[in-house]
Each structure stands twice: as structure tokens, then as C-alpha cells.
C-alpha positions as CSV (number, residue, x, y, z in Angstrom):
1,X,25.8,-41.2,12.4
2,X,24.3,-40.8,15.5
3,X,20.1,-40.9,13.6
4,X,21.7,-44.1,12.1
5,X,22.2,-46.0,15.5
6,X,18.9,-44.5,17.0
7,X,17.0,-46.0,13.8
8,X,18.8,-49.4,13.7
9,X,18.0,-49.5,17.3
10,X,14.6,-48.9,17.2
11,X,14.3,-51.1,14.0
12,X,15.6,-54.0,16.7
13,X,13.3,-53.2,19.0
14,X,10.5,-53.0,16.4
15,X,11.8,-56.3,15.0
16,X,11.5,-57.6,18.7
17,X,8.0,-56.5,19.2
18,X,6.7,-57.8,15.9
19,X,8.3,-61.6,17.1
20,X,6.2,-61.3,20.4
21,X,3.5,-60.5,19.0
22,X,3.4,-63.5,16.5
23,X,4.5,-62.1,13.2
24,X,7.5,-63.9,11.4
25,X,9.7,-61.6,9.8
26,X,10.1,-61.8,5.8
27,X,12.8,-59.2,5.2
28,X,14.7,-56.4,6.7
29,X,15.5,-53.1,5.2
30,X,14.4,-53.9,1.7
31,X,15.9,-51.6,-0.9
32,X,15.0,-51.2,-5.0
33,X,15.2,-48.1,-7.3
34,X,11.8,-46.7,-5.7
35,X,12.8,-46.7,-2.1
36,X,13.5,-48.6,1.3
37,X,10.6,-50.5,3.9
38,X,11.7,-51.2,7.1
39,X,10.7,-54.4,7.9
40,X,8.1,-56.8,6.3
41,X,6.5,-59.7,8.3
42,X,3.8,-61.7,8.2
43,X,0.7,-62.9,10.8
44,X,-2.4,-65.0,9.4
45,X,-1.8,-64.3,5.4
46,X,-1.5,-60.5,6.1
47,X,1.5,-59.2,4.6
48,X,2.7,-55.9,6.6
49,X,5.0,-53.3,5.0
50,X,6.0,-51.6,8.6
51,X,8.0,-47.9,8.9
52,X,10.1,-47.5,11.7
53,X,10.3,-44.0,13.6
54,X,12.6,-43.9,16.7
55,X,12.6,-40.6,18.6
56,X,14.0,-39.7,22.1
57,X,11.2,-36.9,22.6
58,X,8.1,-35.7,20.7
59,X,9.7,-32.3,20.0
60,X,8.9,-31.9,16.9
61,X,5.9,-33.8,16.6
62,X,4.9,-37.8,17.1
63,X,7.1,-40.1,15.1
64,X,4.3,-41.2,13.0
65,X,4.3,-37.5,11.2
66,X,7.3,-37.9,9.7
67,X,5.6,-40.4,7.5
68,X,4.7,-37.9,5.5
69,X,2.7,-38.3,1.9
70,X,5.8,-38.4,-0.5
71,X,7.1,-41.6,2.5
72,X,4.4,-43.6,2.1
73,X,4.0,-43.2,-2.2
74,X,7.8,-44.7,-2.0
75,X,6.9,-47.5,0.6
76,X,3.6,-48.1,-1.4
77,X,5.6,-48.4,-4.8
78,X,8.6,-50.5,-3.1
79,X,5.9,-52.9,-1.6
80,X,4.5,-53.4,-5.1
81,X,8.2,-53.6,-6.7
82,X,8.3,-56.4,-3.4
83,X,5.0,-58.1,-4.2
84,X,5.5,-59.0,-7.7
85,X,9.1,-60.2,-6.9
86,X,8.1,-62.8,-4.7
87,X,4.6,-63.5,-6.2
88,X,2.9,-62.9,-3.0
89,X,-0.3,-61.5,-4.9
90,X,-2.5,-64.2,-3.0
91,X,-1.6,-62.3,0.3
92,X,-3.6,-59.6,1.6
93,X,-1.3,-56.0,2.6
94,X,-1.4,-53.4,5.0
95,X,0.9,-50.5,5.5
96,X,2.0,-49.8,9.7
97,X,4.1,-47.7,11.5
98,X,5.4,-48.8,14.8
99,X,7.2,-45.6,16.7
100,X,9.8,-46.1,19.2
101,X,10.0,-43.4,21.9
102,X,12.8,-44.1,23.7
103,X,13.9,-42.3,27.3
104,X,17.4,-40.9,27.8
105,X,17.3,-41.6,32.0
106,X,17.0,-45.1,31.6
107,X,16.8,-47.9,29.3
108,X,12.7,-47.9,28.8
109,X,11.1,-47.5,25.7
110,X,7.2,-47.2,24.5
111,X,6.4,-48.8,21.4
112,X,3.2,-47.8,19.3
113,X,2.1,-50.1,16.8
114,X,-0.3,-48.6,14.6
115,X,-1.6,-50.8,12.1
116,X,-3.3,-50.2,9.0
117,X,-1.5,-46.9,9.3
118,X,-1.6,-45.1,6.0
119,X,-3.5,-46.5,2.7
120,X,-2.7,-45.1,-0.9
């Protein structure tokens, strides 16, 4: 339970970032058969399939790691299963992770937004 409210936290906070920064968000939490993306948005007819990794320390590695190989095969195939749903093939696509490191002493968080993160 406790992973749960960090991730829906961080996927706010992604959200929030994303909405600064100009994007307008398409969908939340997008599930089929093949898997679940995060958050998908779009800024100047670029569609982005974005991964959300919240982390309170880098213990075991940046949050970006996690998005291992077998991750991003089942946010590629749910992005296609998501592309031919809403006939957005006239859109150009790009795959980001945005990490969340949040701080336990106070309520500051870093957010890394790396684009073009991961190609399949």
C-alpha cells in the first residue's frame, strides 16, 4: 500500500510538471491486456508515452533503472494497442521517463524529465 501512494504521488507530481511545461494530458494510467503507461500527453504533435518512477533515495539505483527491457516491450506494445485505438497514426511518438526523488525532511522533490528515454 504504502509503494501505491508514493507512485500515485509522484504520478501527480509528474502530471503537474508535464502541465507547466506545456504538454496537455491525453490519458492517465492506461491499461489493456499488454500492460499499463503512466501518463500520455501531448506538446507540438508529439505524442509522449511517459513512465513514472518515484523513489525517496537512490538506494538501489536511479529510478530510471527500474525501467528495465521487459518495462519498456509492455509500454511499447500498450502504446501501439493505444495508437491504433484512437487513430493517432499522423502523430509522431516518443517514449520518457520522468523520476520523482522525493525527500523525507521536508516536502521538496527533484523531478528528472528524460525524454526520448528508451526506443524499441
Amino acid at each position: 500500500m504504502y509503494k501505491k501512494t508514493i507512485g500515485n504521488y509522484g504520478e501527480e507530481v509528474a502530471k503537474e510538471h508535464l502541465e507547466e511545461s506545456g504538454y496537455t494530458i491525453l490519458d492517465r494510467n492506461f491499461r489493456c491486456r499488454t500492460g499499463e503507461i503512466d501518463i500520455i500527453a501531448e506538446k507540438h504533435h508529439i505524442i509522449i508515452f511517459a513512465e513514472v518512477k518515484s523513489r525517496y533515495n537512490s538506494l538501489y539505483g536511479n529510478p530510471c533503472e527500474s525501467v528495465n527491457y521487459l518495462k519498456r516491450l509492455k509500454i511499447y506494445k500498450t502504446a501501439k494497442f493505444y495508437i491504433i485505438k484512437n487513430n493517432l497514426m499522423n502523430f509522431d511518438f516518443r517514449f520518457d521517463v520522468i523520476e520523482i526523488i522525493l525527500n523525507y525532511k521536508n516536502n521538496k522533490k527533484c523531478i528528472n524529465h528524460i525524454k526520448n528515454a528508451f526506443q524499441i
